[in-house]
C-alpha positions in Angstrom: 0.0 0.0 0.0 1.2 3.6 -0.8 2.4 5.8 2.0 -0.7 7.8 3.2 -1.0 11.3 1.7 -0.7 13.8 4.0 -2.8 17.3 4.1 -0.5 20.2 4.8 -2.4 22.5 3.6 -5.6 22.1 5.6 -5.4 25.5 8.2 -4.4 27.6 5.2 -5.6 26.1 2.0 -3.8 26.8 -1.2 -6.7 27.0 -3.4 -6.6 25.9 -7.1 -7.4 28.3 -10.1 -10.2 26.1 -10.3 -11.8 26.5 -6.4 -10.8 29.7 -6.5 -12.9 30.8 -10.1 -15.8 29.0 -8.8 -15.9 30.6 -5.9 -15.1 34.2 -7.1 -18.0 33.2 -10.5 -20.8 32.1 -7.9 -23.0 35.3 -7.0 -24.5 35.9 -4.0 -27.6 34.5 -3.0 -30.6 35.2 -0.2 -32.5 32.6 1.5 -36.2 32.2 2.3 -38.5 29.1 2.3 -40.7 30.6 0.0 -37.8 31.1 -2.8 -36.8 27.9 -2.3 -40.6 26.7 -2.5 -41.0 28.7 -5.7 -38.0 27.2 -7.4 -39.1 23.9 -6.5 -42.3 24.6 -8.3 -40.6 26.0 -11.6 -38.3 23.2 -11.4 -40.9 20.3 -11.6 -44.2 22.1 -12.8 -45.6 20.5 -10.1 -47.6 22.3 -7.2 -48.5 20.1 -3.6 -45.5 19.3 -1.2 -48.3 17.0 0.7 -48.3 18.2 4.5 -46.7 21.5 5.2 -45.1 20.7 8.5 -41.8 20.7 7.0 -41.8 24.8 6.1 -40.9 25.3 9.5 -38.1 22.5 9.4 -36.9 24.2 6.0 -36.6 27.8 7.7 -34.4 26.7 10.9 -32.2 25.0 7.9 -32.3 28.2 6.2 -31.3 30.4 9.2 -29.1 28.3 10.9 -27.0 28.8 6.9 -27.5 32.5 7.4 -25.8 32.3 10.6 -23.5 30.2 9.5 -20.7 33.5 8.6 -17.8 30.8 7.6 -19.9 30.2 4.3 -18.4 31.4 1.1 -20.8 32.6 -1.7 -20.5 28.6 -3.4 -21.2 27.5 -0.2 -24.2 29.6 0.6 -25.4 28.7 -3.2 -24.8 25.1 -3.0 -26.9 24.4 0.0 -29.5 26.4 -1.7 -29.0 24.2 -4.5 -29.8 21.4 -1.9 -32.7 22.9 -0.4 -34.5 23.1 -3.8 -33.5 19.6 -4.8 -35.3 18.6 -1.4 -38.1 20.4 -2.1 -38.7 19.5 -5.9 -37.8 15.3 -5.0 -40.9 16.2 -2.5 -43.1 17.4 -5.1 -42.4 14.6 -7.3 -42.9 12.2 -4.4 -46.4 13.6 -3.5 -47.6 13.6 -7.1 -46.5 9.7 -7.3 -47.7 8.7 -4.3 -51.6 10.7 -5.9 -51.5 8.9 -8.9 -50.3 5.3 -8.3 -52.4 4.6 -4.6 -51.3 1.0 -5.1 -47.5 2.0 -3.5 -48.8 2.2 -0.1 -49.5 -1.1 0.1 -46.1 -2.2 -0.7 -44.4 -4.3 1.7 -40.9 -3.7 2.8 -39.6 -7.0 4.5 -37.4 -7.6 7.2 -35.0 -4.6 6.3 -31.3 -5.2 6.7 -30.5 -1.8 8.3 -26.5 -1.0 8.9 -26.1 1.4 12.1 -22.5 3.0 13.2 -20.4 5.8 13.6 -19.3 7.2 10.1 -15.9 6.6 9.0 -16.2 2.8 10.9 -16.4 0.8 7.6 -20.4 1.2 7.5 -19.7 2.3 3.8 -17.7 -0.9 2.5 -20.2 -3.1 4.7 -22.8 -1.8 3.2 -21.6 -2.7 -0.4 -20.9 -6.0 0.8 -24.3 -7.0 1.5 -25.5 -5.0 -1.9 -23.4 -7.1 -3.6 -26.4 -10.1 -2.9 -28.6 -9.2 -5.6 -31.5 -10.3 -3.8 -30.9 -7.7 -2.3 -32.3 -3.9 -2.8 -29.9 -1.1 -2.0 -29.7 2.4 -2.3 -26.5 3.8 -5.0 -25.7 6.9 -4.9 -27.3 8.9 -7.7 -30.9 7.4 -6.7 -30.2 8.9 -3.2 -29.8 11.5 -4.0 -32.8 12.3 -5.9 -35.1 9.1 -5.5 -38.1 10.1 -7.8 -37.8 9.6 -11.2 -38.2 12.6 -13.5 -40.6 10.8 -15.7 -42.6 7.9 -15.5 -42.1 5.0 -16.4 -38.6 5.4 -14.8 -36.0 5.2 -17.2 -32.9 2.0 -16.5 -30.5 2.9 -14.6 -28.2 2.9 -17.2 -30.2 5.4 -19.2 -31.2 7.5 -16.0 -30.5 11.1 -16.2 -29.9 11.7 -12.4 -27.6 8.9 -12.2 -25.8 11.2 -15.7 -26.2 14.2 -13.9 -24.5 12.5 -10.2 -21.5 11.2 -11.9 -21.2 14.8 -13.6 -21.4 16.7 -10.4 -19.4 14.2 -8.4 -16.3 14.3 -11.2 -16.4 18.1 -11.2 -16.1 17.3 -7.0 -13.5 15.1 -7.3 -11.8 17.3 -9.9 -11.4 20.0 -7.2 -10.6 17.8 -4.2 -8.4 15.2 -5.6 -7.7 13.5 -2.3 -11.7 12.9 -1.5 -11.7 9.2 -2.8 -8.8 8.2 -0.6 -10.8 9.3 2.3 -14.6 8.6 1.4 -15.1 8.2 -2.4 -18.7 9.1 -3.7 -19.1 6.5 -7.0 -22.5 7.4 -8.5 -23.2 3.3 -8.4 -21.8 3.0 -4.8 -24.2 2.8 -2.4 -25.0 5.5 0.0 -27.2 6.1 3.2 -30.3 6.2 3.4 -30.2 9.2 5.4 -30.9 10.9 2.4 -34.4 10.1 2.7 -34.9 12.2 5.1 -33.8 15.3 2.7 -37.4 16.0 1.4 -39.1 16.4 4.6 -36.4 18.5 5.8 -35.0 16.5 8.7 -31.5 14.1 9.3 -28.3 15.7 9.9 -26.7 15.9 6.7 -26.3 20.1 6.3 -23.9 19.0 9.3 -21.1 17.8 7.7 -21.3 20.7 4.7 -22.0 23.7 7.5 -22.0 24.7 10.6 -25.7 24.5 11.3 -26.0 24.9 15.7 -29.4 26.4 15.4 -30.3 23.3 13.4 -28.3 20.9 15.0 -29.7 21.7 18.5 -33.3 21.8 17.2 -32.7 18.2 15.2 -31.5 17.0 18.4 -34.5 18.3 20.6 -37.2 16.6 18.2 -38.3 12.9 17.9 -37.5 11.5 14.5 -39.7 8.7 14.2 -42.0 10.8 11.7 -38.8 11.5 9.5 -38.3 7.5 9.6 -42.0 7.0 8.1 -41.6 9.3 5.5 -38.3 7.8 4.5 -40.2 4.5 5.0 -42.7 6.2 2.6 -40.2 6.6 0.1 -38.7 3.0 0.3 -41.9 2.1 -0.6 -41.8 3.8 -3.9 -38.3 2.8 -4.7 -39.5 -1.0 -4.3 -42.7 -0.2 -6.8 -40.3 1.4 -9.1 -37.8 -2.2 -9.0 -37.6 -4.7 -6.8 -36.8 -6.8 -5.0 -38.6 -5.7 -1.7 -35.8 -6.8 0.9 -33.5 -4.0 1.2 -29.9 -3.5 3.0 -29.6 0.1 4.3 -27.0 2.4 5.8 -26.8 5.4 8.1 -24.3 6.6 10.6 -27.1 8.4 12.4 -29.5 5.7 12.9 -26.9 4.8 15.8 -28.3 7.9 17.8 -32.0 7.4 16.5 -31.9 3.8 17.4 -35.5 3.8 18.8 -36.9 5.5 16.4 -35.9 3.0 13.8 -36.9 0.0 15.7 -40.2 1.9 16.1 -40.5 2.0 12.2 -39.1 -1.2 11.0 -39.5 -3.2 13.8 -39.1 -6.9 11.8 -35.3 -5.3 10.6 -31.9 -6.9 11.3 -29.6 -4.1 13.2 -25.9 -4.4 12.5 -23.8 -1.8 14.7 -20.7 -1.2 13.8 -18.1 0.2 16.5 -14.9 1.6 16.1 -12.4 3.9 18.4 -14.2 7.1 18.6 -10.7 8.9 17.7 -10.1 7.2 14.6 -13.7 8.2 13.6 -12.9 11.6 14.7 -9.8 12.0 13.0 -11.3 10.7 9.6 -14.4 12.6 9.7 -12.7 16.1 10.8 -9.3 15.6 8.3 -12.2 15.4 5.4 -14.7 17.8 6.6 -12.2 20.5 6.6 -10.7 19.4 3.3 -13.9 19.6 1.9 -14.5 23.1 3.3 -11.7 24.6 1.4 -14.4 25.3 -1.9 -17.4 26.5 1.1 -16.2 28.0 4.0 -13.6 30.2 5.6 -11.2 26.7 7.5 -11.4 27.0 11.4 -10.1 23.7 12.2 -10.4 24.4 16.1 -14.0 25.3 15.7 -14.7 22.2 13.6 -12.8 19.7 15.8 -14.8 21.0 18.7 -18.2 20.7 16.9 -17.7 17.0 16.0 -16.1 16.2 19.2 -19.6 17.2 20.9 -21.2 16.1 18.2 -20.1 12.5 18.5 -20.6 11.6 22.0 -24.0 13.0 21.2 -24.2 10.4 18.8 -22.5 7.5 21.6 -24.6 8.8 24.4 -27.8 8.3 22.6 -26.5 4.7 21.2 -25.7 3.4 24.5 -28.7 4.7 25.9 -31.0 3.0 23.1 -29.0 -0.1 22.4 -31.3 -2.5 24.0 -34.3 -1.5 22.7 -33.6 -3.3 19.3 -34.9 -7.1 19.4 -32.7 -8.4 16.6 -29.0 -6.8 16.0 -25.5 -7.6 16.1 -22.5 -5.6 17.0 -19.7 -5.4 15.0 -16.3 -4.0 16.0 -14.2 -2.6 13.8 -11.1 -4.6 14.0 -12.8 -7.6 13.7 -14.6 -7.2 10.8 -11.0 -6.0 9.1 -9.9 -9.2 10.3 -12.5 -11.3 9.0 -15.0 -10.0 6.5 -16.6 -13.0 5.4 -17.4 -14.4 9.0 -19.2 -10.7 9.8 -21.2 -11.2 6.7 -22.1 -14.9 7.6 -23.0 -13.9 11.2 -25.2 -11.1 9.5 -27.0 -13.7 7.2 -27.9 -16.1 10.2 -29.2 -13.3 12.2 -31.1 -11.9 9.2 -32.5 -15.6 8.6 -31.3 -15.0 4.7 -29.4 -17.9 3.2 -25.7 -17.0 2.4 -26.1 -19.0 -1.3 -23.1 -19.8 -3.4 -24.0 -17.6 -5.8 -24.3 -14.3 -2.9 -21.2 -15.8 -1.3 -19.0 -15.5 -4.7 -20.4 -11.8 -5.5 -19.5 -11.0 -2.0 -15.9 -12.2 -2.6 -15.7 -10.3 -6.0 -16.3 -7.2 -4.5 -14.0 -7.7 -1.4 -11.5 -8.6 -3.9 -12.2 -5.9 -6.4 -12.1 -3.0 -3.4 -9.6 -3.8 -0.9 -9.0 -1.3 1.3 -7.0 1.9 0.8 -7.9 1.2 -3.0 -7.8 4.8 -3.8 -4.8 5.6 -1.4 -5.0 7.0 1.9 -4.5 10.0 4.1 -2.9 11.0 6.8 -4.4 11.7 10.4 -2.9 13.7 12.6 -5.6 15.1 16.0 -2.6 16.8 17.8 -0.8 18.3 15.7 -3.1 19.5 13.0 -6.6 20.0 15.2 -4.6 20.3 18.7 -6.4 17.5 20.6 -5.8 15.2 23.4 -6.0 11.8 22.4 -5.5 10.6 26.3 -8.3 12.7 27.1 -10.7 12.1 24.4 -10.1 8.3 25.2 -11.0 8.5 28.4 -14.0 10.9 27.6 -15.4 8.4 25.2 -15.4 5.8 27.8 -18.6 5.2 28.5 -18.7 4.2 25.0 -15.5 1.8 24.6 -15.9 0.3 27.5 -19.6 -0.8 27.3 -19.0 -2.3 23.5 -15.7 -3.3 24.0 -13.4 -1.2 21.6 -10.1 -1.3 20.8 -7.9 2.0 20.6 -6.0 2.8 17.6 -5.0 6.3 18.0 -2.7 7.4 20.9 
């Protein structure tokens, strides 16, 4: 494996000609709910969101980015940008769901649902199990917008979202070359279903693209089993649209909302996935702030301190919900990396699915074909580059390692 890249550059970036025209072309923009509303409507030609509870969700996103001062104008636009996809894949949604009343009785069976702290190997678990093609999963480009433009829904070969994804996320890539070798964002990978949770304007995505603490605090304060139904909502659409109906899903913040999921899909398997909280920390923070190089003015100390919180949030709320789900598994980091296959088996016998030869040699193919580090790797550094105690933050997160057992691997 190639020495591990590392960031120098991440306090002061050196911006490209490229990051540096986009940010200087991009003009300024305002935010409101009815703006983003009205371009929604434009956008899709289409007129009922459904219930209207979400304007208020939509507003405390949309002030918490006005607060936000770090934003640069590209920044401020692209979460616009997000705010109307939301709002237009809700449109389409409510107009599908009108027409075709047959989708709500679509069944969803006995969900495989992956739960863990981001950066613990939830991502490559996740495209394991899709490998199975009994299987449904979630890729990227349909996460991203999961209603289909037109009806019938074109293949996904011929799909214009998935066209339009693998545009956006090459001109990404283009101007953060490093991004795959931390977290690499394949249009036909598959992604979390967190997403879901986009159109009615809940989850905690905006989190890792701002600094959002009006939204993060009010996100935090509110139940989110609703959000879980609508995405459940949508999962039903997606299975009318192609089968098959058994899916395998991913989302590092299910581990904090682990109630609410069990109160949704109460029949699903639960794999948790554990891993040191540092090395999670280290991972997540090295490629938040190399990300916010093209949207934000860098405060590394700031953004350390805001995912340091912001994970034993997350912990707190896992170890404090754990028991509630009636069929899981834990998973530890460093024994998955030390034996794949045997996590995937002990999945399939707790998820009463039959590990055939056929799902057993696709598994293998994709293990083989994506070992780890396969785009390279980076460099972590919590001291010296975000000035953090590793001693301390161990001992911090204990109530975590020590109740599922976790093995340090930063010091």
């Amino acid at each position: 494996m190639a020495e591990a890249v590392r960031i120098d550059d991440l306090a002061q970036p050196v911006l490209t000609p490229m990051i540096a025209g986009a940010i200087a072309a991009t003009p300024p923009v305002s935010y409101s709910a009815q703006g983003v509303l009205a371009a929604a409507r434009a956008a899709t030609g289409l007129s009922d969101f459904g219930a209207m509870d979400f304007v208020e969700r939509l507003e405390v996103w949309l002030q918490s980015f006005d607060e936000d001062k770090g934003l640069n104008a590209l920044g401020r636009a692209n979460l616009l940008a997000d705010c109307v996809r939301q709002a237009s894949t809700r449109l389409r949604f409510e107009d599908a769901w009108k027409r075709h009343p047959e989708i709500a009785g679509i069944a969803i069976d006995r969900p495989i649902m992956i739960a863990g702290l981001p950066r613990s190997g939830t991502t490559h678990l996740v495209n394991l199990l899709a490998a199975d093609d009994r299987l449904r999963s979630l890729p990227l480009w349909e996460s991203m917008e999961p209603v289909a433009r037109s009806e019938p829904a074109p293949p996904p070969q011929d799909d214009p979202r998935r066209h339009d994804c693998a545009a956006m996320w090459g001109q990404f890539e283009t101007m953060l070359p490093l991004m795959p070798a931390m977290h690499e964002m394949a249009p036909d990978g598959i992604h979390e279903d967190i997403e879901l949770h986009g159109p009615d304007f809940s989850g905690y995505l905006s989190e890792w693209v701002s600094r959002p603490y009006r939204w993060r605090d009010h996100y935090l304060s509110h139940d989110q089993t609703p959000h879980y139904r609508y995405a459940r909502r949508l999962l039903q659409y997606l299975t009318w649209v192609r089968g098959p109906d058994r899916w395998v899903l991913k989302s590092p913040p299910h581990m904090e909302n682990l109630a609410a999921l069990n109160a949704v899909h109460p029949d699903a398997t639960v794999v948790v996935t554990h891993r040191d909280p540092l090395a999670v920390l280290q991972s997540a923070i090295t490629m938040i702030a190399y990300g916010d190089r093209i949207r934000r003015t860098v405060d590394l100390a700031e953004l350390a301190t805001y995912w340091t919180d912001r994970i034993e949030v997350l912990l707190r709320r896992c170890v404090a919900q754990r028991d509630v789900l009636p069929r899981a598994i834990d998973v530890r980091f460093h024994e998955y990396m030390a034996d794949q296959m045997g996590t995937i088996e002990q999945v399939y016998e707790l998820a009463e699915l039959e590990l055939t030869p056929a799902a057993r040699t696709r598994i293998a193919g994709y293990m083989q074909a994506n070992p780890r580090g396969k785009h390279g790797s980076a460099a972590y550094d919590l001291r010296g580059q975000f000035g953090l105690d590793p001693d301390a933050l161990w001992e911090r997160f204990g109530f975590y390692t020590q109740r599922f057992g976790i093995k340090r691997e930063v010091f």
